[in-house]
C-alpha positions in Angstrom: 84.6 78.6 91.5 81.2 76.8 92.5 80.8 73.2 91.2 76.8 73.7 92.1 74.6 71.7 89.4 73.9 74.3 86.5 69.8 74.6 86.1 68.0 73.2 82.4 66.5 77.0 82.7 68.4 79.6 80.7 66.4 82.3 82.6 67.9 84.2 85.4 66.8 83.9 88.7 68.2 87.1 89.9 67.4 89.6 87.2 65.4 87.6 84.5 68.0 88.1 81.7 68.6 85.0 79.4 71.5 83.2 80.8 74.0 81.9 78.0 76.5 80.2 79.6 77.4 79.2 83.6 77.0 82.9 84.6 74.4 85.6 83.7 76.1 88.2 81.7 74.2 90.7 82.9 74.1 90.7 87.0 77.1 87.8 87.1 75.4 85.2 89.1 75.5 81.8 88.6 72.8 79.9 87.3 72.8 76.8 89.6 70.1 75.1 91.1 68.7 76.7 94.6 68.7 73.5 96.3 71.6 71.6 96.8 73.1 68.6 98.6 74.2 69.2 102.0 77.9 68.6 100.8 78.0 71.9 98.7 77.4 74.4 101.6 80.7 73.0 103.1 82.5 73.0 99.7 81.4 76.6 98.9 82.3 77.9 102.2 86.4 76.8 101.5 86.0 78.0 98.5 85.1 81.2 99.6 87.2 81.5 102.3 90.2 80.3 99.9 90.1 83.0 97.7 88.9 85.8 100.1 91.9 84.6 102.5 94.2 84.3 100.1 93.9 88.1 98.9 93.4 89.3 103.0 96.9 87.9 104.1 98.3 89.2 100.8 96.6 92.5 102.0 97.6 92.6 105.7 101.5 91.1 104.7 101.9 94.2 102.2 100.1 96.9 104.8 102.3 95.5 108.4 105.1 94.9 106.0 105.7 97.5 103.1 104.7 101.0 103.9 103.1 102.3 100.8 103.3 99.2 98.7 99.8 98.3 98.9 98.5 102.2 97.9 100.4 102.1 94.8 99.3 98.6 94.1 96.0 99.8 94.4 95.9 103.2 92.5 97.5 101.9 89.5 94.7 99.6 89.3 95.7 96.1 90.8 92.4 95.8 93.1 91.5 92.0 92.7 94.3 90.8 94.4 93.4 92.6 97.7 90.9 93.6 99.8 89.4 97.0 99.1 90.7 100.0 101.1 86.7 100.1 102.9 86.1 96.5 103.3 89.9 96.1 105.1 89.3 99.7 107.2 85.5 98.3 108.5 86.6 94.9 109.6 90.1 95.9 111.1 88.0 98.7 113.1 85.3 96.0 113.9 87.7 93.8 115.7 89.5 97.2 117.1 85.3 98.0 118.6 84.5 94.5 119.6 87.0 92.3 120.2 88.7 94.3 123.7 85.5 94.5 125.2 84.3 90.9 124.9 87.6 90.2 126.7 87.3 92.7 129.1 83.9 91.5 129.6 84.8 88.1 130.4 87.3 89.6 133.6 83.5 91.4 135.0 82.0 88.3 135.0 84.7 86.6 137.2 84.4 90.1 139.5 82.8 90.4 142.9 79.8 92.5 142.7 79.8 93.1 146.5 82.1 95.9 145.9 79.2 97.8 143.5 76.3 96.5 146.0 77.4 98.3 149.3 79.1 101.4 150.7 82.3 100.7 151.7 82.9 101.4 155.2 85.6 104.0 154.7 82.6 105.9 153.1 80.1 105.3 155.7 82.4 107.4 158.5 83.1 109.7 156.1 79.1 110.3 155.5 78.6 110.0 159.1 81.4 113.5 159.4 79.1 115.6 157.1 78.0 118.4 159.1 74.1 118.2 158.9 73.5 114.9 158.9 72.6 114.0 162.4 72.0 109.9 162.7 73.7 106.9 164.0 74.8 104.2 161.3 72.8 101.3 163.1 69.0 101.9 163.3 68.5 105.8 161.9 70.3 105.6 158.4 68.0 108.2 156.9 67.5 108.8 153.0 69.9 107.3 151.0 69.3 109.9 147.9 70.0 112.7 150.5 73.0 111.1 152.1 74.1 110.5 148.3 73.8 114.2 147.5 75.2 115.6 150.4 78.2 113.6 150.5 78.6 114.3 146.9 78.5 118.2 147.3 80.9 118.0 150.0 82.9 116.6 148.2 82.5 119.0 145.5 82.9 121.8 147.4 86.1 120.9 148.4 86.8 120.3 144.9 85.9 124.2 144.1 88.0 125.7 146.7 91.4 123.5 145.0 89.9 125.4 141.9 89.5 128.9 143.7 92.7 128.7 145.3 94.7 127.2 142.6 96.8 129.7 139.5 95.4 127.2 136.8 91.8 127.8 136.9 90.7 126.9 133.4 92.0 123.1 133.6 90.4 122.5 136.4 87.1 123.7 135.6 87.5 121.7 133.0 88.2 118.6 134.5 85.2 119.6 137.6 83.0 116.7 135.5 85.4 114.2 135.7 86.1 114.2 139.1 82.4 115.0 140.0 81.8 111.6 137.7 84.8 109.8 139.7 83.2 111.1 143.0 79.6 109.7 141.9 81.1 106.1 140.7 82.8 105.8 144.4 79.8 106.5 145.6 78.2 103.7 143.8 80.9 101.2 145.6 83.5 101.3 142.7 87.0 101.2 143.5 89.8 103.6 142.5 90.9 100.2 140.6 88.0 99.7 139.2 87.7 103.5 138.0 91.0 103.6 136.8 89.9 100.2 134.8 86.9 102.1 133.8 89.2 105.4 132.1 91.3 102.7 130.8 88.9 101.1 128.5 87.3 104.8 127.7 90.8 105.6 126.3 90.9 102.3 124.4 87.7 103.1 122.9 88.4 106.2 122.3 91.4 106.3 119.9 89.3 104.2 117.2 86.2 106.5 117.0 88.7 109.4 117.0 90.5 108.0 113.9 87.1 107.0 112.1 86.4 110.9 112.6 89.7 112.2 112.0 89.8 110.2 108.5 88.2 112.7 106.2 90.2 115.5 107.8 93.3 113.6 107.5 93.0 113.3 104.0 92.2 117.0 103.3 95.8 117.7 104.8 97.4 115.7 102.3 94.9 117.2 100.1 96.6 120.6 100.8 100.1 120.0 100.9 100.5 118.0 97.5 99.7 119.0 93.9 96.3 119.3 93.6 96.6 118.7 89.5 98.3 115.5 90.1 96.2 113.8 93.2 92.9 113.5 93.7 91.4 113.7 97.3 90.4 110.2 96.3 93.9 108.9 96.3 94.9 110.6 99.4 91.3 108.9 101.0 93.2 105.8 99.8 96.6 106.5 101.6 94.2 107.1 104.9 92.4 104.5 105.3 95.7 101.8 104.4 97.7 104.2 107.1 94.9 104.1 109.4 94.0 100.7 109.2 97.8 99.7 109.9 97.4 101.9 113.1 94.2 99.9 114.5 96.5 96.9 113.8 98.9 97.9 115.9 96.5 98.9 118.7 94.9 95.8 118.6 98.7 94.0 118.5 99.5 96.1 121.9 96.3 95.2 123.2 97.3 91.7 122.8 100.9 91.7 123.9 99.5 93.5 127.0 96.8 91.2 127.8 99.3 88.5 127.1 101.8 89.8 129.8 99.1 90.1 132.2 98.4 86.6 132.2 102.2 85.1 132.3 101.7 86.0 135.7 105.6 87.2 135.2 108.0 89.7 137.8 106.6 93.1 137.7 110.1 94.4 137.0 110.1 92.2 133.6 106.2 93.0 133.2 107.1 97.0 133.3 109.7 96.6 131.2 108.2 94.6 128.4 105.3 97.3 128.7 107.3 100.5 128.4 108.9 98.5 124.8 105.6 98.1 124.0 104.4 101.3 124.1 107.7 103.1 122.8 107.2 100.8 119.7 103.4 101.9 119.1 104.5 105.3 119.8 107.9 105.1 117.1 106.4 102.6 114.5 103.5 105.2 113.4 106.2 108.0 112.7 108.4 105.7 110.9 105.8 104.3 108.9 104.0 107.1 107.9 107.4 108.6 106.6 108.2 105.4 104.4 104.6 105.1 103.1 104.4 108.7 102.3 107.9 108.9 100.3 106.9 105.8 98.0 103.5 107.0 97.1 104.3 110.4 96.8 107.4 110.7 94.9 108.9 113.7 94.1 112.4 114.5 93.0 113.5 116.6 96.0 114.0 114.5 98.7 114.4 117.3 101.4 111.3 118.4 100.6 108.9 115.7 100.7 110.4 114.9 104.0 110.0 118.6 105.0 106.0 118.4 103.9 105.7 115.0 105.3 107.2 116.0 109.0 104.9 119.7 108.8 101.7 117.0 107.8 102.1 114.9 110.4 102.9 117.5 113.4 99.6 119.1 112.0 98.0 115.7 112.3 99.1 114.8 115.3 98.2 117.8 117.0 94.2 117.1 115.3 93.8 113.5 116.7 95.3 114.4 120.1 92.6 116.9 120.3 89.9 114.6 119.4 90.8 111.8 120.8 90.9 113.9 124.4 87.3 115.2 123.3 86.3 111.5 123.0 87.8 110.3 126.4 86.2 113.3 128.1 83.1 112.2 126.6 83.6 108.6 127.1 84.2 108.7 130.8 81.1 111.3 131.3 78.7 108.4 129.8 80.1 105.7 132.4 77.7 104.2 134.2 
């Protein structure tokens, strides 16, 4: 609680209502003076961050640590004590958006930028081979945007007669942007590295937008495949966003542990293997907890069958993020510049 000096003035400053006591019992703020010594902005700001902090580690130790603990708590009406379902979802997505891209940021700045500012000179012979292109490398370089384009539809071109003469025609065509954008960043100077690097982080991006989207459907599922006269949609909404927002946790806990590794500077035997437990864990921890969380907020007598539902709901789910998730990285990688 503030300790500002209360104001002689039993008028509200916020909505005008006659204050009685310390707070305005009509919007609830305080009625304390608007200037201040310089001592109160630090005292309010450990207050604040006291009692907000107290109820977000009490928040993020029952969502890591109790599947399903932290639904019930809230839906049977114990909301003070932790953060709201929203407030925890927005800010564990916001350091999910922001926080691998500033570090990732921070490697570019230490990169060389020769690689992006010249043609390598793999590239140069291979533009020199293109049949039409008559010039020597040295005095009669010719038009850069026409050199760009024609080595691009060569390249192309071979592309579409892999597609012609391949069994699997649909995949590829669907994949003929991708490689057309892979083909385009080479010929900006990127490396296959650096491409790689550059799906990479589309990937990582990816999976938290596809979650934000996939919420809403999520939810229906559940909607669906439990008594409708019993839950609400609102209470399955609940159950998303606490499930989701464990699973941004996690991605931004492999993120780390990855990042981590990277910099040890350790064996690549012991760096490989410490990755592969990594990413069986984020693979097996979802399942595992979704199972758990589901059986204690969802209790039913038949044991059997609320496993049955729960393993049908979450192939169906699955199956519905893969798919957008995919969509997003497809889109992702398209928009790389």
């Amino acid at each position: 609680m503030s300790h500002g000096k209360i104001r002689e003035e039993k008028n509200c400053l916020n909505c005008g209502h006659t204050v009685e006591d310390r707070f305005c019992s009509h919007c609830a703020q305080e009625n304390t003076e608007t200037r201040q010594p310089s001592h109160y902005l630090i005292t309010h700001f450990i207050e604040d961050f006291t009692h907000y902090d107290g109820a977000f580690w009490k928040t993020i130790q029952y969502l890591l640590f109790r599947p399903g603990k932290l639904t019930t708590e809230y839906l049977s009406g114990k909301r003070q004590l932790y953060v709201a379902p929203v407030k925890l979802y927005i800010f564990i997505s916001f350091l999910a958006f922001f926080l691998p891209p500033l570090i990732n940021g921070a490697k570019d700045e230490s990169m060389s930028n020769t690689k992006k500012a010249y043609i390598s000179t793999a590239e140069q012979k291979e533009i020199s081979k293109i049949k039409g292109i008559n010039f020597s490398l040295g005095a009669n370089f010719g038009s850069k945007s026409k050199i760009t384009v024609e080595l691009l539809c060569k390249n192309m071109v071979e592309y579409d007669s892999v597609v012609n003469a391949s069994k699997d025609k649909t995949v590829l065509h669907l994949l003929r942007p991708i490689a057309e954008k892979q083909l385009h960043l080479r010929e900006k100077g990127f490396t296959r590295d650096e491409i790689t690097d550059k799906l990479s982080e589309s990937i990582y991006h990816a999976l938290p937008k596809a979650l934000f989207f996939y919420l809403p459907i999520f939810a229906f599922f559940l909607w669906l495949f439990h008594n409708k006269k019993n839950w609400w949609y609102f209470e399955h909404g609940i159950f998303t966003l606490h499930y989701f927002s464990f699973l941004l946790i996690l991605l931004l806990i492999v993120f780390s542990i990855n990042e981590l590794l990277s910099k040890l500077g350790i064996p690549v035997e012991y760096y490989k293997a410490f990755s592969l437990i990594t990413i069986l864990s984020a693979i097996l921890l979802p399942v595992v907890y979704f199972f758990i969380a589901q059986y204690k907020v969802y209790k039913t007598k038949n044991e059997s069958f609320i496993f049955l539902k729960g393993l049908t709901l979450f192939m169906i789910n699955i199956i519905g993020i893969f798919l957008m998730f995919i969509i997003l990285v497809y889109i992702s990688f398209l928009m790389v510049h």
